[in-house]
Structure formats: C-alpha cells, structure tokens
N, C-alpha and C positions, 0 to 999 in steps of 0.2 A: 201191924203192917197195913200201911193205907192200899186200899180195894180203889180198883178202877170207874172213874163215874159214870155212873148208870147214862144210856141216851134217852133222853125227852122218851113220852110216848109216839109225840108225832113221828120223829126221825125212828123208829124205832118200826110202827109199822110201814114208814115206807123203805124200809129194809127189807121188811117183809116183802110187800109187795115187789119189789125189787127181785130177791131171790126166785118168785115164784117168776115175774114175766121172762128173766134170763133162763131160767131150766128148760131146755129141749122136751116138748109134750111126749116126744115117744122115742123110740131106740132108734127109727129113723131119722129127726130130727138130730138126735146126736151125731148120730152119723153123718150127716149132710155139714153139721159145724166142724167135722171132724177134719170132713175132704175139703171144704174153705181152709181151715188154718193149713194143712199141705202146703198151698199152691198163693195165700194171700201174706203178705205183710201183717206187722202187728197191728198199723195202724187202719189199714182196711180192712181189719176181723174183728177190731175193736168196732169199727163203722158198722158192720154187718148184725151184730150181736145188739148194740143200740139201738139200731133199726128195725130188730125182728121185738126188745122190748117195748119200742114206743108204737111199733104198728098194732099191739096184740090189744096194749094196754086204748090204744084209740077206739079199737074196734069194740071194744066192751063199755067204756064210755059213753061213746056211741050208740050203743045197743042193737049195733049189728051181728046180722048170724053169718060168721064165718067158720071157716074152715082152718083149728089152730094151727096143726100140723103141715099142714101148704105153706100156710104163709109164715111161717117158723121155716124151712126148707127153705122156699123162695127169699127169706132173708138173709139166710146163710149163702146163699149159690149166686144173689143177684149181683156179685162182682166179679165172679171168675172168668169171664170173658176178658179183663184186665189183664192178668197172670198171664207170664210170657207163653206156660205153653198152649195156649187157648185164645193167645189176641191173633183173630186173623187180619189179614192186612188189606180184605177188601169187606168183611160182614162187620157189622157197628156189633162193638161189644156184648150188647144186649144180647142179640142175637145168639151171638158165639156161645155166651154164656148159658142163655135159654137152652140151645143142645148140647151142651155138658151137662145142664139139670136133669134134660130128657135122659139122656144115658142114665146120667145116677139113679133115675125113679124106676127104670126098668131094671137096673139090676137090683134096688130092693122092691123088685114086685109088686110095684104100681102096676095097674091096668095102663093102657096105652091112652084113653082118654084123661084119666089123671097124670099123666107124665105130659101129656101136652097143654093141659091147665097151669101147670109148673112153668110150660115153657114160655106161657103166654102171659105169666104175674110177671114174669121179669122181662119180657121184652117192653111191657106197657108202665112199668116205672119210670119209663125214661120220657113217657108221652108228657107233655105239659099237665095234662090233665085225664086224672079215668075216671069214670061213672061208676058210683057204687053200685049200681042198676046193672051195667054192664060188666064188671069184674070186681066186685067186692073186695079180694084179696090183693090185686093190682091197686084199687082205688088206696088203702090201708098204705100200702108200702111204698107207693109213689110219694103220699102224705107224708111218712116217714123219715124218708130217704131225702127228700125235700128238706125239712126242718136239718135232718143231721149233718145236711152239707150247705144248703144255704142259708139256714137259718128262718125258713119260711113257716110261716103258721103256727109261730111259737105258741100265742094265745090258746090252741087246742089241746095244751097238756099242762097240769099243774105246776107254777114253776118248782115247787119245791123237789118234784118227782126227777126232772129233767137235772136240775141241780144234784140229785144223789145219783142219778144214773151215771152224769158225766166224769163224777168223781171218781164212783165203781169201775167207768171204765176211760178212762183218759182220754182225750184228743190227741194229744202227743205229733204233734205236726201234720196230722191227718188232713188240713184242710190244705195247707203248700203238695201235698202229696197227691192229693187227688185231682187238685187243680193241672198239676204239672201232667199227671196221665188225659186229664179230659184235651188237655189243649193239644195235648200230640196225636190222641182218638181225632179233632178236629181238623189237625193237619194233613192228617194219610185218611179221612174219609171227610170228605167236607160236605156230603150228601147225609150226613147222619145225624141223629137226635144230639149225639157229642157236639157236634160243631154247632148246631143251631144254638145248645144252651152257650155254649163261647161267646158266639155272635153275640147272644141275650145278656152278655155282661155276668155271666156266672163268676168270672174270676173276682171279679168286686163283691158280687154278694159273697162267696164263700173268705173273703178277707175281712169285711165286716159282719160275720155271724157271731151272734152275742155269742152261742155257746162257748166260743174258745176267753170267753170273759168271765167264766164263770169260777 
C-alpha cells in the first residue's frame, strides 16, 4: 500500500514553528480567541490568528522582550470593535474594541493596569506607527496587522513562513471584507485613524497585497 510522502525537513519544521506561534500561551489567550470567533467573521478570525502568529514570531526575531500573552490577547480582540454589537457610531473602532478587551481582562483577573495595556495595544495598531521604546506589544502588532492587510513590511518575515501560514490559514476574501468595513468606519467617523488610512489609499494597497498571491 503506497504511504504518504514524507514533507521536506524545511516545510516540516516550519509546521512546527507554525503550530507553536498559532497555540494560545495560556487558558486566557484561549479564551480571548474564543470570545473573537463569537462575535468576528471567519475571515476576520482568520486575520486576527495570523496576526497574533506573525507579531510573536517578529518579536523573537527581533530579539525583543515582550509580553506573549498581551499580545496573543491583543491579537485576538484588536477587531472586535468591528462586530456589530460593539461598532459604536461615534468612538473609531479601536477604541470601542480596546473597551471590550478591558472588560474581558477584568473578568479574567487582570490587574486593572494590565487590562489598560491591553486597551492601549489595540488602540495604537491603528497609529501609522508605534515605538518599540514606547509600547513594544503595540509596536509588534501594528507591524503585523500592517503586513496582513496591506501587505507592508513583507521583508521582516521569512517568505516561506508567511507562505505556510497563509495556507494554514486562508484569506478567503478577507481583504474586500475589511476594506469594505474600513471605508464605512471612514464614512460615519471621518475624524479617525479608519478614515485617514482610506484617505492614505488603503483600499489599493490592500488590493495589491502580494499575500492574496500567494
């Protein structure tokens, strides 16, 4: 009976490494992925889960000391402000979504300075840019969240890494999908980080992101 062919070594440990960046560091972490899929689309949970792999996988890279477990959280949660019942129709997404994180951290028994760290990685993803000096877990998932939806800064992760992640976990029309939520964030708030990146021509970059080529 023919047996199934073995994968390369290469492809084989970055399965590995795969496995390891997608697992939730701790029962929080799970949790926090858990209350995302609720309330997000497949295709924004798949964005969210990619995101919290390529921030973790940067920051080790990198040889920064972060916080896994934050910014595993903060990856999970930094789109629920999206979700209908959570988009307010005067606070920018972020926001909204930063106090829905804060709730979640206080009811699993964050400290209240840690529930506001949470609330402050995900409002600062949306910033053009964050200092690792100034919020290392922000700086990580801004980076992230960046490459997964416009395609930016590809060069900072191995292609072959990106290539098995996106496999792992599909685009599946994620980029018409989130463009279509940022441009009506930018319609009903024109004062907000949504609208500025519109302004900036998001909608072209996330149409031209190699990832959906891959």
């Amino acid at each position: 009976m023919p047996t199934e062919p073995r994968p390369t070594p290469e492809l084989q440990s970055t399965a590995v490494v795969l496995d390891e960046l997608l697992a939730p560091p701790s029962l929080v972490a799970a949790r926090a992925l858990g209350a995302a899929a609720a309330v997000s689309s497949v295709a924004l949970l798949a964005h969210s889960r990619r995101s919290a792999a390529l921030a973790v996988d940067l920051g080790r890279r990198e040889g920064l000391a972060f916080d896994h477990e934050l910014l595993f959280v903060a990856a999970a949660l930094h789109d629920v402000g999206l979700a209908s019942p959570f988009d307010s129709h005067t606070e920018p997404f972020e926001r909204a979504g930063g106090e829905v994180a804060r709730v979640f951290a206080a009811g699993a028994g964050w400290s209240a300075a840690r529930a506001q760290r949470l609330a402050d990685v995900i409002v600062r993803h949306m910033w053009p840019a964050v200092s690792a000096d100034l919020d290392v877990e922000g700086h990580l998932l801004e980076r992230a969240t960046s490459l997964d939806v416009s395609g930016v800064g590809g060069e900072d992760w191995p292609a072959e890494l990106v290539a098995a992640l996106v496999e792992r976990l599909p685009r599946d029309g994620f980029g018409a999908e989130f463009g279509g939520l940022m441009s009506t964030q930018a319609h009903r708030k024109p004062g907000s980080e949504a609208a500025r990146t519109i302004r900036g021509g998001m909608r072209d970059r996330i149409a031209a992101n190699p990832l959906d080529r891959l």
